[in-house]
N, C-alpha and C positions, 0 to 999 in steps of 0.2 A: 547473593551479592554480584552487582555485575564488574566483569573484571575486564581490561583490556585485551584478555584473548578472545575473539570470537572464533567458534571452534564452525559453525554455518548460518553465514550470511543470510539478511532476511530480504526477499525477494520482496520489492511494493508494490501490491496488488493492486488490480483492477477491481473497484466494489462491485462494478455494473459491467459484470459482463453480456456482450453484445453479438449477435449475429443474424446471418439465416441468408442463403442465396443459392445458386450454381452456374455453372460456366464462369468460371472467376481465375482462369489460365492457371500457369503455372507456379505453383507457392512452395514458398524457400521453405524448409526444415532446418534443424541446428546440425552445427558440424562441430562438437563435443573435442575435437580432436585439439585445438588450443588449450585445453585444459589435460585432457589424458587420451589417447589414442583407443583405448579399452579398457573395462573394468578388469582386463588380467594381464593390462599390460606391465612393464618389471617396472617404466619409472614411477608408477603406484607404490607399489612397496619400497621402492629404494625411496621415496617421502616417506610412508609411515617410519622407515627404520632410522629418517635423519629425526622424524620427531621426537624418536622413542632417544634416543641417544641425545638432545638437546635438551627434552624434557630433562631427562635425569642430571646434563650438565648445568641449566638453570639453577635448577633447584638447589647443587651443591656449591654454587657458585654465590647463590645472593639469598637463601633462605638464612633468616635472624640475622641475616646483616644489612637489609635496605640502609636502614636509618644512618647507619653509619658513611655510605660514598658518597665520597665528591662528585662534585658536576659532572666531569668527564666519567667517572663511573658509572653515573647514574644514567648519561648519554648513552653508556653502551651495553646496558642492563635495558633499557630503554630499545635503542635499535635490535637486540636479540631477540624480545618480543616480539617486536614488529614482524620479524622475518620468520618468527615459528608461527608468528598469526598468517601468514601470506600461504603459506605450508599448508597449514591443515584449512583453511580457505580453500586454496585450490580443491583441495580433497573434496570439502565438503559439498561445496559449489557443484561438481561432478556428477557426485554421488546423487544430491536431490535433481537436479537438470536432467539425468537420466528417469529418474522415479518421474517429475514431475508429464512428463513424455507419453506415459504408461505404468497409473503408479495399479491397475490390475496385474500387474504380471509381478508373479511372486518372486522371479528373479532377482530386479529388481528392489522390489521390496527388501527384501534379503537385502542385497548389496548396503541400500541404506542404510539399514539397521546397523549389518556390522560392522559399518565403514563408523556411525555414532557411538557405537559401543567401545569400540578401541580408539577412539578420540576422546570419548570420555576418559577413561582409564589414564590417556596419557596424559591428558590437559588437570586432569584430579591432583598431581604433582606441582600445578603452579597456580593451585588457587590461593596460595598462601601470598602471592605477589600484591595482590590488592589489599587484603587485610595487613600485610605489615605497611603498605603504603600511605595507607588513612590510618596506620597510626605513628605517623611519622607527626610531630608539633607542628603546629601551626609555621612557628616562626624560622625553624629549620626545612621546611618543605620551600619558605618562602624564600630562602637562604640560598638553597640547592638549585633552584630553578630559576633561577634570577643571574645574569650575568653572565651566562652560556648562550648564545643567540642561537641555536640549533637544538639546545635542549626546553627553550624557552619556546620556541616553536611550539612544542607537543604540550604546554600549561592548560592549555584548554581541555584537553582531551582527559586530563590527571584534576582540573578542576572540577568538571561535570564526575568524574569516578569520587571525588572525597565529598561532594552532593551527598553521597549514600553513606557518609560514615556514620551517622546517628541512627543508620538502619542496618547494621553490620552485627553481624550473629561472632560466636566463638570461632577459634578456627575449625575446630572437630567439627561443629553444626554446618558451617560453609561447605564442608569438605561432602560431608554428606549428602545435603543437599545437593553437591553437585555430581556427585555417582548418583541419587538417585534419581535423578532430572531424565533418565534413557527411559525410565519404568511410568514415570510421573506423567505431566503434562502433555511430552513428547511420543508417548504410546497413544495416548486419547484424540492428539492431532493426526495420528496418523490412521485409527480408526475412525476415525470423520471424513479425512481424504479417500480412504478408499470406498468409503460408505457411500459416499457421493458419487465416485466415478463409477461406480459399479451397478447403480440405480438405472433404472431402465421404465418409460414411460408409454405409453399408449394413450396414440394420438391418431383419432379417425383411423383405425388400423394399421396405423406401422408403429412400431417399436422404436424409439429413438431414446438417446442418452440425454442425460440433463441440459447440455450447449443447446442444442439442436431444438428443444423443447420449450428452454427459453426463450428461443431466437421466434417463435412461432406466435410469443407475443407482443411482437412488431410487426404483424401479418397485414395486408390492408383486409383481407375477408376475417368480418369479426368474427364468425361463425370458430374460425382455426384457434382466433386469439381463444374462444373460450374455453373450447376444447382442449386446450395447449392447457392455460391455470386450470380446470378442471384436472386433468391428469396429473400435474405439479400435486394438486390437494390429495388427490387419490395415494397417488407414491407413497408422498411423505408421510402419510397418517402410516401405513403399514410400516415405518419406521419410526414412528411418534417415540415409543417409550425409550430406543436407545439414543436418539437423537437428545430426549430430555435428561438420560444419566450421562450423556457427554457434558451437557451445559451441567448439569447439577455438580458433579464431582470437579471439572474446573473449578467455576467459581467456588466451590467449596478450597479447593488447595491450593485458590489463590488468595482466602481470605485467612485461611492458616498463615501462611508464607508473611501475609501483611500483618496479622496479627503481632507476628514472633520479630519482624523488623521493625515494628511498632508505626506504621504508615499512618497518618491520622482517616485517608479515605481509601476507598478501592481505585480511585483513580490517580493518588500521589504519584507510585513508581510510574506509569506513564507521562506523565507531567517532569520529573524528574530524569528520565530515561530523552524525554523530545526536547530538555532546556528551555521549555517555558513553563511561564508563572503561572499559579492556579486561578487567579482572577484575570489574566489573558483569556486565556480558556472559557471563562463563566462570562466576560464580556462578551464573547464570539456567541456563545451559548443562546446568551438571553436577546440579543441582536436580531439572530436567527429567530426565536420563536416568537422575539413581538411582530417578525417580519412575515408571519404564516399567513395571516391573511390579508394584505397587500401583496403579496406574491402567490404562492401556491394557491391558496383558496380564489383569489381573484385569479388567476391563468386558468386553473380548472373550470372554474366556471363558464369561461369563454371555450375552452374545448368542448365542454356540453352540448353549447348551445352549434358549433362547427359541425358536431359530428350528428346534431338531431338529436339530442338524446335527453331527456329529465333528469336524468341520472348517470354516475359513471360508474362502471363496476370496475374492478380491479385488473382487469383484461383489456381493460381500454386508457389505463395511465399512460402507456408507452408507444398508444395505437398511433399510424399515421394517418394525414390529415386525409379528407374526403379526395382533394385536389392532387394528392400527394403521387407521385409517380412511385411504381414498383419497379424498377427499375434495378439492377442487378448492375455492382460497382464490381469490375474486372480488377484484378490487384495490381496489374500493372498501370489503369486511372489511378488507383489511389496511392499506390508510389509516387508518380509523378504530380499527384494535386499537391500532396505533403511535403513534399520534395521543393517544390515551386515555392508554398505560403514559406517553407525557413530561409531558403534561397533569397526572397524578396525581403526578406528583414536583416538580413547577413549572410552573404557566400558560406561563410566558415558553420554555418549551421548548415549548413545541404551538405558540406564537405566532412560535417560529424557522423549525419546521418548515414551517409554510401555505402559504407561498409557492412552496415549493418544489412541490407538487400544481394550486398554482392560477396560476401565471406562468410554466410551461413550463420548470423547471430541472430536470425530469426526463426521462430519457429511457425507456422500461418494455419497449418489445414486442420481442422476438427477432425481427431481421430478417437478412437474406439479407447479407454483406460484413461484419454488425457485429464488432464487437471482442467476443469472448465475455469470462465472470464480470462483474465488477461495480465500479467505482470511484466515486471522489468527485474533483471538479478542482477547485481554490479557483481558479483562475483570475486577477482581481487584485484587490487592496483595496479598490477603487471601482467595482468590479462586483459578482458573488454568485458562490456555487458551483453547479458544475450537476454533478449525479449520473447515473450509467448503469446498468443492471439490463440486467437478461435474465431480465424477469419471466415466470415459467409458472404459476405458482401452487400451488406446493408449498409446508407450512406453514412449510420453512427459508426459502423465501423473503420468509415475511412476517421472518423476523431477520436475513435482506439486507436487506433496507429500512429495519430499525431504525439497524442497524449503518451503512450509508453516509447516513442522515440525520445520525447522531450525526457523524459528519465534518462535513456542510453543516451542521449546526448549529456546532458548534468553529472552524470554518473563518469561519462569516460573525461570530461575538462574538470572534475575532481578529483581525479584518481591521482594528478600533481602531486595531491598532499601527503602522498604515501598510503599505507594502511592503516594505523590510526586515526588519521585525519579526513581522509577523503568521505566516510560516513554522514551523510548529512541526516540531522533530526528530520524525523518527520513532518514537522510544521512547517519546514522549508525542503523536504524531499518533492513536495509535488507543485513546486514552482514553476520548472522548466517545465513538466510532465504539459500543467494546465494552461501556462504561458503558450506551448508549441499548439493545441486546442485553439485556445483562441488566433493565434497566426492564421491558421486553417481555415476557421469559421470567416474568418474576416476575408480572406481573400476569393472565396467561394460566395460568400455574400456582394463580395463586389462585381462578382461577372456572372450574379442572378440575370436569368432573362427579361425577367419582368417581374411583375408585381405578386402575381401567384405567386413565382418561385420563390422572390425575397419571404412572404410570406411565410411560404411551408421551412426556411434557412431558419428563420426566425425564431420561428413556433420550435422546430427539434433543438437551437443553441437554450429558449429557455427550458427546455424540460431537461435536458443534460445537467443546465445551472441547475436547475431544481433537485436532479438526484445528485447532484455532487456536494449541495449547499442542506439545504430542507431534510433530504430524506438522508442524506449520513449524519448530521444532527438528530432526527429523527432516533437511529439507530444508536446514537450514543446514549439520550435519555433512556431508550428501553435496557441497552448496559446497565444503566447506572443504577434502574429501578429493580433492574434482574438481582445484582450482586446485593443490593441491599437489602433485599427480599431474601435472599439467599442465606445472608448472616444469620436470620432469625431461623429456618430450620429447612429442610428440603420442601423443594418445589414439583407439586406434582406439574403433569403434563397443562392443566386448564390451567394452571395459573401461569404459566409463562406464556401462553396463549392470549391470556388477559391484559399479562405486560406487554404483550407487542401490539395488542387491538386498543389498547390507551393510549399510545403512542403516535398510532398510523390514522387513528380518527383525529385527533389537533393539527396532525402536520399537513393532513392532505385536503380536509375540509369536509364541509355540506355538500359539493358536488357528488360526493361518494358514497356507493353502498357496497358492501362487502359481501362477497358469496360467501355461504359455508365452506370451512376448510382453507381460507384465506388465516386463519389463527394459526396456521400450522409455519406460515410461511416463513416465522426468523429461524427454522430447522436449516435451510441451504446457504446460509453466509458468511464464507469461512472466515470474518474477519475476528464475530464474537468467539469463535473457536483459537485462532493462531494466536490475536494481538488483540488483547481487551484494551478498550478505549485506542483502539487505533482510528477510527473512524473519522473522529473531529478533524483530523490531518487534511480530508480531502475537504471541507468543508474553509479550515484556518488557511489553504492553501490554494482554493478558490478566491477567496474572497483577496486574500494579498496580491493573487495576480490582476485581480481586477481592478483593484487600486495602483498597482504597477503598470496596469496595460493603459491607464487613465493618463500615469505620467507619458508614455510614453507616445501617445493619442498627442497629447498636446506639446511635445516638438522639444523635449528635456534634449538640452544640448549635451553629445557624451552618451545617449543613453544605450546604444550597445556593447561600448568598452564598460558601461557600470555592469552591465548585467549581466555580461562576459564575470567581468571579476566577480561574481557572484556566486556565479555557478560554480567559477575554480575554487573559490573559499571552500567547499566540498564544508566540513564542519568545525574549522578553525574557528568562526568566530558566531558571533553572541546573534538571533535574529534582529535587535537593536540596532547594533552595528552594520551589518547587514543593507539594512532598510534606509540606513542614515541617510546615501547618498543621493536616495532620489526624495528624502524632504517627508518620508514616510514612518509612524509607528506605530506597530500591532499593540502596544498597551492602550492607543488611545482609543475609548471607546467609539467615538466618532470614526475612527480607520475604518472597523465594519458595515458600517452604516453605509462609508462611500464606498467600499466594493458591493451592497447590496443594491446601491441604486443601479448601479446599470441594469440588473436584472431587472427592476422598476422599469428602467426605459423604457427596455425591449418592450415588455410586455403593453407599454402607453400605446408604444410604437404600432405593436398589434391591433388595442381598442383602437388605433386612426383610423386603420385598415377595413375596419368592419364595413 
């Protein structure tokens, strides 16, 4: 059951992480010290011991009495969560930001572990908060919450939690569940993390780590690109079988989990978890895949013919163009390009971002243990967010940078709402992320030098659209075909291999042919591991900003104070509401359509070009 404590914060990752350069000056790393000065320092335990002592006061304070307080009781049974959520937040937040840094070093690891372990134990005390909450009646919950303008604030937050009430176990079984959540899911994610960063690849004779190996296919010398997926398929197959009992016993103990909460599909609680409807979703969906070949099969097919080729192998989806400069982006360019494209859309967007380059809430240089691609962590209300890269210096890298400021920006003009509120659904998390992206692209597109250069701006904004849009769609259906496949009994290794080469032949087209070993390749993406069905997000939140960026292309009077108040909504309110005010909404089918066409454009844009 999900309950209003979140005991650690989910960091929203980069799907596609991006790199590969050198000479790229001087790059910021985190300075951890806003959060905890050291994993041994005393105000560490003087938080666990205000938890351990609050836990216990909770509990004896409002267990089998929810139902019965008034507003102002319930205001203040209300704010005490809050502040034991911000508590062990800090904590947690810490705890993986550290792991996330160098999750090979067992130290580390450690730390995590026991930092979750004794946060379990004490947050185990107040699981009993949400279960007596949804079973509060309807018409007394409506009673209690109505007429307090401060406790009325926080309905949202206690509407989306009684969402779940038709899927609410016992309280013994909750309780369960949630001690045994350190041993469950949470062990397997963490044996995936380390599995990853501890891989090691060979490529034309050096040894590189998964970032590095990636980044090598975006090389302009195909020769590297291939070498680079060649070594990727090598790797991974020597890990094939545990990479496949990670996916197997997930989706196995997530379809228990659903079973027992009686979910009608694998993909309900996420749907229910992001406050969107399930035919929003299946709109977005099927949008997406009529749109395969007017978009992805038609672009590919023009990169074919760019690159000389009859065919494309899998080492050349992300190649750059023939004309394309290699060109190595110094971090202090791409500070100051990013920097510029928010600046020219609103001051107070370059004034969110600064701190983030000059207080240490960056993390930039690929090192040895780190967590490869790229997130953003809000971490808690009354801190900041801190961002991570795997900065190389490739020009996608400078629209990693846009794209995970635009979080730390959305993230810190949310954090208003406090700590229950300032969470935004995923559907609307990667608004600002893909909004600051586009800022970027547009403003570097406008002081192309020429026609080449618009060109080659052109050609990398649609294949970004394309892996943001196409290919995370892409990866939801193999989700969806995975779990379902799963229900019926274990999956060996070919067969999830099959689910993902079903999948990657519809969305990518006839331009393609697939090397051996390319079956192996949904083994490295931590999203099917951490957050099933998280994927759509970046695709649902491409596409809104596109239809956002349309409005505001065309001169919406107001439209930086709406989008301002947007972003500070953090999750107060409904994506509906949300949307209202620029004349937009994601249930209408037609809404996707008109975020796909710009991708259309561009791409028309392109065939002029030829």
């Amino acid at each position: 059951m999900t309950d209003p404590i979140r005991t650690a914060p989910e960091p929203l990752r980069d799907a596609e992480g991006r790199g590969g350069g050198r000479d790229l000056g001087e790059l910021p790393v985190w300075d951890l010290s806003d959060l905890y000065p050291a994993p041994d320092a005393p105000e560490l335990e003087r938080d666990f011991k205000w938890l351990e002592e609050e836990a216990a006061k909770l509990a004896a304070d409002y267990r089998g009495k929810l139902a019965d307080l008034d507003s102002a009781q319930m205001l203040d049974a209300v704010h005490r969560n809050e502040a034991f959520d911000r508590v062990s937040g800090r904590i947690m937040s810490y705890a993986y930001l550290r792991y996330a840094q160098k999750s090979t070093d067992p130290a580390r690891a450690k730390f995590l572990s026991d930092c979750q372990d004794r946060m379990t134990r004490l947050s185990s005390q107040l699981v009993f908060f949400s279960l007596e909450f949804n079973r509060i009646a309807d018409d007394a919950y409506e009673a209690v919450m109505t007429g307090n303008p401060e406790l009325e604030r926080y309905k949202p937050v206690f509407d989306r939690m009684r969402a779940m009430k038709p899927h609410q176990l016992s309280d013994e079984l909750e309780e369960f569940l949630h001690d045994q959540s350190a041993t469950g899911a949470a062990a397997w994610n963490k044996l995936f993390d380390e599995t990853i960063a501890a891989l090691e690849f060979e490529v034309d004779g050096d040894t590189l780590g998964i970032e590095a190996t990636l980044s090598n296919l975006t090389e302009q010398d195909r020769s590297k690109r291939e070498a680079a997926a060649r070594a990727l398929a090598e790797t991974f197959k020597t890990r094939l079988p545990l990479f496949a009992r990670v996916h197997n016993t997930l989706a196995k103990d997530k379809e228990i989990r659903d079973r027992w909460r009686k979910f009608p599909t694998p993909q309900s609680s996420r749907h229910l978890a992001n406050h969107v409807e399930p035919e929003v979703v299946e709109a977005l969906r099927n949008a997406v895949v009529a749109a395969y070949p007017r978009l992805s099969h038609r672009y590919y097919a023009l990169k074919a013919r760019w690159l000389g080729l009859s065919k494309l192998q899998v080492w050349d989806r992300n190649a750059p163009l023939p004309m394309e400069s290699d060109r190595i982006v110094g971090w202090d360019e791409a500070r100051a390009t990013v920097t510029a494209a928010y600046a020219d859309f609103d001051p107070r967007m370059a004034e969110l971002a600064e701190p983030f380059f000059t207080k240490g809430w960056i993390d930039a240089p690929v090192a040895e243990g780190k967590s490869p691609g790229a997130f953003a962590h809000p971490t808690v209300s009354d801190v900041h967010p801190y961002v991570m890269l795997n900065y190389l210096g490739k020009p996608r890298d400078v629209m990693t940078l846009a794209h995970e400021l635009g979080h730390g920006v959305h993230q810190r003009l949310a954090a208003g709402q406090g700590e229950l509120l300032s969470h935004t659904p995923l559907t609307l998390a990667e608004t600002a992320s893909v909004f600051g992206e586009m800022l970027t692209f547009r403003r570097m597109l406008d002081n192309a030098k020429d026609d080449a250069e618009r060109k080659v701006m052109l050609a990398g904004k649609v294949e970004d659209m394309i892996n943001t849009v196409i290919r995370q769609i892409a990866f939801y259906d193999f989700e969806c075909k995975l779990h379902a496949a799963r229900a019926e009994g274990e999956l060996t290794p070919d067969d999830i291999n099959a689910l993902w080469m079903s999948v990657q032949g519809e969305s990518l087209g006839p331009a393609f042919e697939f090397m051996d070993g390319y079956e192996i390749f949904w083994a490295y993406i931590p999203h099917f591991v951490h957050s099933p069905f998280y994927v759509y997000a970046y695709a649902f939140g491409d596409g809104l900003v596109n239809a956002l960026y349309a409005v505001y292309a065309e001169g919406e009077p107001g439209f930086q104070e709406k989008y301002f108040d947007m972003l500070k909504a953090g999750g107060s309110k409904h994506h509906k509401d949300l949307l209202a005010p620029f004349g937009l909404d994601a249930s209408d089918p037609a809404f996707w359509d008109k975020g796909l066409s710009m991708i259309e454009g561009f791409i028309d844009e392109l065939e002029a070009m030829e």
